[in-house]
N, CA, C and O atoms as a Tinker XYZ file with bonds, in Angstrom:
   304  protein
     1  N     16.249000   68.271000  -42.370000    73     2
     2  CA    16.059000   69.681000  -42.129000    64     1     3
     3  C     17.241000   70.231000  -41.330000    63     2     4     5
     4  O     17.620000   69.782000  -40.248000    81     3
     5  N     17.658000   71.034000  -41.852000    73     3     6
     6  CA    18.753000   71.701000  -41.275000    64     5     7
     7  C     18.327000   73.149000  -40.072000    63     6     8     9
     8  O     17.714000   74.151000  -40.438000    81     7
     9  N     18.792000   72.927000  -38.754000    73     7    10
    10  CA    19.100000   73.674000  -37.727000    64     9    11
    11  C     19.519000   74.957000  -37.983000    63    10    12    13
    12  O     20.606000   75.093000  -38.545000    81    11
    13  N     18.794000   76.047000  -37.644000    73    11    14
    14  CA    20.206000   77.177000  -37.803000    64    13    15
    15  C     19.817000   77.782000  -36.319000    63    14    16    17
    16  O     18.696000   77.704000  -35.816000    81    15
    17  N     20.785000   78.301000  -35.819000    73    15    18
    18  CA    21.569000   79.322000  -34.726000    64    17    19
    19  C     20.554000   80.351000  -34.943000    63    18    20    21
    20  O     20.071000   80.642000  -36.038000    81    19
    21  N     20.181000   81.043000  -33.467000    73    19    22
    22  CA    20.096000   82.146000  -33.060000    64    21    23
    23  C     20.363000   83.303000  -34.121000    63    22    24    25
    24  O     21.481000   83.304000  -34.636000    81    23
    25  N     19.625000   84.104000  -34.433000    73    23    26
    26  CA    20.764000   85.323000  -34.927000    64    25    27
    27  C     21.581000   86.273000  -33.939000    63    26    28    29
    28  O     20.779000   86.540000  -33.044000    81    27
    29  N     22.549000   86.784000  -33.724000    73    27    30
    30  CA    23.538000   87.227000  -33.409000    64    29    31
    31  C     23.183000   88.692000  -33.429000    63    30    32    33
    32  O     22.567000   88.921000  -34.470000    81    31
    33  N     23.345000   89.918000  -32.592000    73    31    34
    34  CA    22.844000   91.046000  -32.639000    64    33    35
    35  C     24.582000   91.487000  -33.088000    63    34    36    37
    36  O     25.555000   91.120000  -32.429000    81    35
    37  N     24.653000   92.378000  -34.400000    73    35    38
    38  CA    25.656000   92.947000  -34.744000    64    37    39
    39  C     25.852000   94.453000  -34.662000    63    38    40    41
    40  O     25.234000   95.286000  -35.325000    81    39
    41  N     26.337000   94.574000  -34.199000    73    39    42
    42  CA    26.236000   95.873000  -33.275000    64    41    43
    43  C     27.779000   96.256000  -33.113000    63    42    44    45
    44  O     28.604000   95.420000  -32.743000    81    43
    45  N     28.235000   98.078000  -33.528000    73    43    46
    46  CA    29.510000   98.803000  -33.557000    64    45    47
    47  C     30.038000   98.171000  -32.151000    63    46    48    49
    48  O     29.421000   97.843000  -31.137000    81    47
    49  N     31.527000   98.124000  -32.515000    73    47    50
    50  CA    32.450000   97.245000  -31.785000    64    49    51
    51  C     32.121000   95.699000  -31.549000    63    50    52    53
    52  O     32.790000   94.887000  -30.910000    81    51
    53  N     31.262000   95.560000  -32.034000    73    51    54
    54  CA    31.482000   93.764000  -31.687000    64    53    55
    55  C     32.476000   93.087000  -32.753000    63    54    56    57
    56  O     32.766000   93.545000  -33.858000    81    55
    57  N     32.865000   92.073000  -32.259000    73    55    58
    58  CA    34.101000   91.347000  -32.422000    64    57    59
    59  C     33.238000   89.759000  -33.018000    63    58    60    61
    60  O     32.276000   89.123000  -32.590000    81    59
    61  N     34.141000   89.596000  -34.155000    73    59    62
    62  CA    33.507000   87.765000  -34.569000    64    61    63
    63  C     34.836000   87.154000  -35.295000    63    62    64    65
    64  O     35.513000   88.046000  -35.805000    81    63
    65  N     35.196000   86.256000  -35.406000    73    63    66
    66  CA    36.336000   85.298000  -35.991000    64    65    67
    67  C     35.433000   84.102000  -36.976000    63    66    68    69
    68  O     34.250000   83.767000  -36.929000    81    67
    69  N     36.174000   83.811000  -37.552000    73    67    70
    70  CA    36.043000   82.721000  -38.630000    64    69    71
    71  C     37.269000   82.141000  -38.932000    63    70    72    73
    72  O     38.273000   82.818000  -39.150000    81    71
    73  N     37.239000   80.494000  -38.968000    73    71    74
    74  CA    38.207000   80.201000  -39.695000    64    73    75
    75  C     37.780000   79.489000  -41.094000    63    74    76    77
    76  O     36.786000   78.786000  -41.276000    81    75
    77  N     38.814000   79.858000  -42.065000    73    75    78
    78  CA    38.739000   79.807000  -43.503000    64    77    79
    79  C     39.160000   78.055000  -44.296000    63    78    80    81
    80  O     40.075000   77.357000  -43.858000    81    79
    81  N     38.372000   77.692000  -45.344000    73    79    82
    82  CA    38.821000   76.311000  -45.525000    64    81    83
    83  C     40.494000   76.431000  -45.607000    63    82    84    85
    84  O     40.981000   75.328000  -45.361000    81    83
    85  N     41.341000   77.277000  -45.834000    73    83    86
    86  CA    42.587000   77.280000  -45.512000    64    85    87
    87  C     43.528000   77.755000  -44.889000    63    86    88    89
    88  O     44.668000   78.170000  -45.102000    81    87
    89  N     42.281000   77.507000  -43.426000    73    87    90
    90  CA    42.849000   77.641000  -42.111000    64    89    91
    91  C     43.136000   78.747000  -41.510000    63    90    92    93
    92  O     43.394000   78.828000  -40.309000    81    91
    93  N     43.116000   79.547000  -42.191000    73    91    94
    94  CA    43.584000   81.060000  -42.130000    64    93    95
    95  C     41.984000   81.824000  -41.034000    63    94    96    97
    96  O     40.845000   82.187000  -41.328000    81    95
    97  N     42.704000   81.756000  -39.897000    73    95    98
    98  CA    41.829000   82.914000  -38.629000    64    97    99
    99  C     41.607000   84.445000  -39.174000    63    98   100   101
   100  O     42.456000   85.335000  -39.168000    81    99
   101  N     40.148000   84.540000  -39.686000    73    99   102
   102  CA    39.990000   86.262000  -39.735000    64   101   103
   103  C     39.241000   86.547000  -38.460000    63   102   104   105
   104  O     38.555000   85.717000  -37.865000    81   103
   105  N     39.400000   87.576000  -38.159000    73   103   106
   106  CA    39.022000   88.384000  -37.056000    64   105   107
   107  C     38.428000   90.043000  -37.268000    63   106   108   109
   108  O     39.057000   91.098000  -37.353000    81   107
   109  N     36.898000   89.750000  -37.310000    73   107   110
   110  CA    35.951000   91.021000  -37.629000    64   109   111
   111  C     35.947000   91.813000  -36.454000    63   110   112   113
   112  O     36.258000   91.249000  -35.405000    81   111
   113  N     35.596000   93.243000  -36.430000    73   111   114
   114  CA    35.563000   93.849000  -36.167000    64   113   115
   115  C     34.963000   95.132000  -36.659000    63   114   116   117
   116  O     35.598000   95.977000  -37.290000    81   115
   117  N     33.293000   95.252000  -36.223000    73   115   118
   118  CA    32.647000   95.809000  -36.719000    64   117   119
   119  C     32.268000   97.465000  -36.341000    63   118   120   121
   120  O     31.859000   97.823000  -35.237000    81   119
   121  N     32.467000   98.237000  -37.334000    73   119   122
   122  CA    33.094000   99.841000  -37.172000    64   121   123
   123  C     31.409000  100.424000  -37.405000    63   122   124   125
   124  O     31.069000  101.492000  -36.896000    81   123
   125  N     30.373000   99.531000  -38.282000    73   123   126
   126  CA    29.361000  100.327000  -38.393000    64   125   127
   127  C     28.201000   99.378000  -38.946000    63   126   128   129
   128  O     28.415000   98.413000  -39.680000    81   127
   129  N     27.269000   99.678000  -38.610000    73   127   130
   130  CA    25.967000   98.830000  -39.222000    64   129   131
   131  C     24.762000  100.351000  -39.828000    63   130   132   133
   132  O     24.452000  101.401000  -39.267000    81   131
   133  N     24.368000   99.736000  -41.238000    73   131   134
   134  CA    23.774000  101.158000  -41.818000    64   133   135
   135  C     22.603000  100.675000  -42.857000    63   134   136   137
   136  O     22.056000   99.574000  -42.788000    81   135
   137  N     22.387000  101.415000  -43.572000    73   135   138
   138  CA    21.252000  100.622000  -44.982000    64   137   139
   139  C     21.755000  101.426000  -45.626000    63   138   140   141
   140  O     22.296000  102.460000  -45.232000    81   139
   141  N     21.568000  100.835000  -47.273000    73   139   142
   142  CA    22.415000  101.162000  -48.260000    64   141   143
   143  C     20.874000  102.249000  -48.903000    63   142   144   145
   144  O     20.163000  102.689000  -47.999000    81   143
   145  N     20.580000  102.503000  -49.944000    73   143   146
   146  CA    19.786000  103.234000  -50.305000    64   145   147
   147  C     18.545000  102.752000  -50.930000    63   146   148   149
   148  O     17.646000  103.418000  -51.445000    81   147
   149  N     18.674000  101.225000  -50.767000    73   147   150
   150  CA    17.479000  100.586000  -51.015000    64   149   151
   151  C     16.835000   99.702000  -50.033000    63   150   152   153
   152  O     15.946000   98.857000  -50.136000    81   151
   153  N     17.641000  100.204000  -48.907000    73   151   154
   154  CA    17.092000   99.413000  -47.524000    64   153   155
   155  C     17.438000   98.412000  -46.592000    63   154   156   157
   156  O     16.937000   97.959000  -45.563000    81   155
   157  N     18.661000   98.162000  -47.410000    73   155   158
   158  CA    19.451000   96.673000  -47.189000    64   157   159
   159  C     20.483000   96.626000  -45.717000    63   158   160   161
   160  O     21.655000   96.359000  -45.981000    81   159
   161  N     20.347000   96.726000  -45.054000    73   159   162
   162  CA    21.588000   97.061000  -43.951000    64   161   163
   163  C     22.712000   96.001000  -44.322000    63   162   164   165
   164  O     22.756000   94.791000  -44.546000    81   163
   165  N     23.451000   96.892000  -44.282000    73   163   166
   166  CA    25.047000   96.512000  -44.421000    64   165   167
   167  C     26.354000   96.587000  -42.973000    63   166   168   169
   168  O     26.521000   97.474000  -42.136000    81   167
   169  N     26.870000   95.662000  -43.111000    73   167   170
   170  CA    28.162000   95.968000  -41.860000    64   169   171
   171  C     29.382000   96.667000  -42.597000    63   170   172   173
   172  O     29.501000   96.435000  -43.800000    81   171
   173  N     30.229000   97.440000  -42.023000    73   171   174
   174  CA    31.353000   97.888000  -42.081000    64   173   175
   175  C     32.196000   97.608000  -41.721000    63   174   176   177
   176  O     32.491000   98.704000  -41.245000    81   175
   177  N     33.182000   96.868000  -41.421000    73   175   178
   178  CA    34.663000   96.120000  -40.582000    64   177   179
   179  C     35.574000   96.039000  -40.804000    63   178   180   181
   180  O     35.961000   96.112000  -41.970000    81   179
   181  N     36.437000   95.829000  -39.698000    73   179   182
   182  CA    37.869000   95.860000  -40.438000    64   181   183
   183  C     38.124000   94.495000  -40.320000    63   182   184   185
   184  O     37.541000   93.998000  -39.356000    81   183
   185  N     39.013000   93.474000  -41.185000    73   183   186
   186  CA    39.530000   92.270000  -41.198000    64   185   187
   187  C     40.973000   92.313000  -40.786000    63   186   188   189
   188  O     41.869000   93.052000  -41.195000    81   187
   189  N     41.007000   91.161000  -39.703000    73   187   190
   190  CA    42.870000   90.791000  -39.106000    64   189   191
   191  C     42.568000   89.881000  -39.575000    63   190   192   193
   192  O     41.447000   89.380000  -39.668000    81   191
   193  N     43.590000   89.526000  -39.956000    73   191   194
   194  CA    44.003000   87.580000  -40.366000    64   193   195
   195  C     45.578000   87.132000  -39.344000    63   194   196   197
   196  O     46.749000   87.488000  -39.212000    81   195
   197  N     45.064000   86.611000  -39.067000    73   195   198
   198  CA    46.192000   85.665000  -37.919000    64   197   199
   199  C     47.202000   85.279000  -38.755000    63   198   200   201
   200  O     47.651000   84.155000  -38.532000    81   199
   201  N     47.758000   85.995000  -39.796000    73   199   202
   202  CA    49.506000   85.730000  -40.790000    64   201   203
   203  C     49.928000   87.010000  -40.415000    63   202   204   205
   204  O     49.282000   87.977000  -40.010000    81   203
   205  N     51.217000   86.837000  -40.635000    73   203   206
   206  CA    52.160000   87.660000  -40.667000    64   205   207
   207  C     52.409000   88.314000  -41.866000    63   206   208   209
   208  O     52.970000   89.408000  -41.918000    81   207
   209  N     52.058000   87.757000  -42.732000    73   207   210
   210  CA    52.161000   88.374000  -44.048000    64   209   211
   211  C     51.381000   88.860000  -44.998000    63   210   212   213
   212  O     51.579000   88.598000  -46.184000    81   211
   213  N     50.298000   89.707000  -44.534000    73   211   214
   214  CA    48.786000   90.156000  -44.688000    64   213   215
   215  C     48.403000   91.416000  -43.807000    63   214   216   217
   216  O     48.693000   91.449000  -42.611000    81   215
   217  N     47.816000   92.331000  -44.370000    73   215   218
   218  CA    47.686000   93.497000  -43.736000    64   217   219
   219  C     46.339000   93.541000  -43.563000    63   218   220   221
   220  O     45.714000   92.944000  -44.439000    81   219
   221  N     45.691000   94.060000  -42.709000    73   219   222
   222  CA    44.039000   94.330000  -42.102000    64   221   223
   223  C     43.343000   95.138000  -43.120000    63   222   224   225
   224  O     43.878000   95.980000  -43.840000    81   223
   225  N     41.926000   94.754000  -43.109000    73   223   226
   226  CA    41.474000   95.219000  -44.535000    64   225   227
   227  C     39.802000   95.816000  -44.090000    63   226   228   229
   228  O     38.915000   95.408000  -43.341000    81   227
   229  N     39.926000   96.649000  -44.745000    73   227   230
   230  CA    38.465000   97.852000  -44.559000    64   229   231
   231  C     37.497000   96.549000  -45.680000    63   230   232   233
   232  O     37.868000   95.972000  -46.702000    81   231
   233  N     36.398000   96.489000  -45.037000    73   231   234
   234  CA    35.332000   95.914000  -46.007000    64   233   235
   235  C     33.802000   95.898000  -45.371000    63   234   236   237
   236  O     33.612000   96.006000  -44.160000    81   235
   237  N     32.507000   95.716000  -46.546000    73   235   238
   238  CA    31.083000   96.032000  -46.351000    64   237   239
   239  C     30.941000   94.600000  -46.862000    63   238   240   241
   240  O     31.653000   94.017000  -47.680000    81   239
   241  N     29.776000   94.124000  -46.147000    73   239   242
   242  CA    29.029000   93.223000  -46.799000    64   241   243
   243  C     27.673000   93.683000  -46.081000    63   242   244   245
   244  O     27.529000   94.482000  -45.156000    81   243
   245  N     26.542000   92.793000  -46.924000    73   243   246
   246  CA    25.159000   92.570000  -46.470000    64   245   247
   247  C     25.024000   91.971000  -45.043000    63   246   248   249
   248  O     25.311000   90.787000  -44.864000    81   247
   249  N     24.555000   92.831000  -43.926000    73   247   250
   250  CA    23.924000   91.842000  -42.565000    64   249   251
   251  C     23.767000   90.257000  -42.670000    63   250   252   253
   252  O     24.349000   89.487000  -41.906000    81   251
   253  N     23.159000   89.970000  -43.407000    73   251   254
   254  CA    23.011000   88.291000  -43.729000    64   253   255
   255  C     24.469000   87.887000  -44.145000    63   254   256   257
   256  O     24.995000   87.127000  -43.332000    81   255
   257  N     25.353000   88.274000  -45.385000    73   255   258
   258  CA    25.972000   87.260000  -45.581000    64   257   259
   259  C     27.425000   87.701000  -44.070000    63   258   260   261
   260  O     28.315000   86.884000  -43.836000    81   259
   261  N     27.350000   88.733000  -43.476000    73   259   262
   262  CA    28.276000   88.747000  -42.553000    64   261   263
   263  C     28.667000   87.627000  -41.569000    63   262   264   265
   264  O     29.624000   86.962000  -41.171000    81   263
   265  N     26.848000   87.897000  -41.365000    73   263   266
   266  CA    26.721000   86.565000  -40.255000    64   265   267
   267  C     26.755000   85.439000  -40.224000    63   266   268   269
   268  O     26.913000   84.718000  -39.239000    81   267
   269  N     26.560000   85.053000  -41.677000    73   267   270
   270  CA    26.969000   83.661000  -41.996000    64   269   271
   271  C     28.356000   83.206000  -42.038000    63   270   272   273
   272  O     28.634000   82.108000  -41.556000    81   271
   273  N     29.589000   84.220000  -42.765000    73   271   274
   274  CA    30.937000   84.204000  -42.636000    64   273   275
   275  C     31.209000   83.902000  -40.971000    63   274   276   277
   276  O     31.627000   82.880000  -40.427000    81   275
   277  N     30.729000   85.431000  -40.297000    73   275   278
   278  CA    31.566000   85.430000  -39.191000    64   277   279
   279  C     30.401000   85.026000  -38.090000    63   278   280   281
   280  O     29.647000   85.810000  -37.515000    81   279
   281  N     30.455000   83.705000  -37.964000    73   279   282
   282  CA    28.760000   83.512000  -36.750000    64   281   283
   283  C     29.714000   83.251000  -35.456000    63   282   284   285
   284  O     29.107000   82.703000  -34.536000    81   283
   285  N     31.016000   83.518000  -35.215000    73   283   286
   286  CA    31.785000   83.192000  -33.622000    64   285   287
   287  C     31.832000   84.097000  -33.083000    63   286   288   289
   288  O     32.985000   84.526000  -33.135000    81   287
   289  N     30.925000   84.988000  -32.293000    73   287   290
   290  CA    31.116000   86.017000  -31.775000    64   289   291
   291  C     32.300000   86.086000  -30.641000    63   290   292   293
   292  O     32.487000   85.053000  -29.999000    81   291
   293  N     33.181000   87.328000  -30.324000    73   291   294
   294  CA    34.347000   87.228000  -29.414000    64   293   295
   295  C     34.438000   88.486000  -28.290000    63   294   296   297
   296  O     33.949000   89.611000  -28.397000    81   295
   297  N     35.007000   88.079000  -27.486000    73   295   298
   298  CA    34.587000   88.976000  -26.562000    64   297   299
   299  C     36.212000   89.570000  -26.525000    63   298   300   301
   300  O     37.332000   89.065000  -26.458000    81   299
   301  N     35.588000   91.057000  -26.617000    73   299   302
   302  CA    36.022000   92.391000  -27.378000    64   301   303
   303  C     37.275000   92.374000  -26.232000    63   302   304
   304  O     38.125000   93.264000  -26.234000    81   303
């Protein structure tokens, strides 16, 4: 049986990181939490990636799969 973590309260301006199977550090940064029109709450964020050669990126996903990506919360 597998363990899972706390859930994480995601909430405008909080900050979460992930690193990627190819190593690559993203860094969330969450601009908005909302429900889509069938009820679903969604996050809003912007993505940094720790390269130099990659620009920060506007993106939505579902509350659930956010938190599963980004579960390292960081202090802002």
């Amino acid at each position: 049986m597998r363990r899972r973590k706390a859930p994480v309260d995601i909430i405008e301006g909080s900050v979460f990181r992930r690193t990627t199977p190819g190593k690559t550090v993203e860094t969330a940064r969450v601009l908005a939490v909302s429900k889509d029109s069938v009820g679903i709450p969604h996050v809003r964020f912007s993505v940094h990636y720790e390269r130099v050669d990659t620009a920060d990126e506007l993106r939505t996903l579902a509350v659930s799969s956010f938190s599963e990506l980004f579960n390292e919360r960081v202090l802002a």
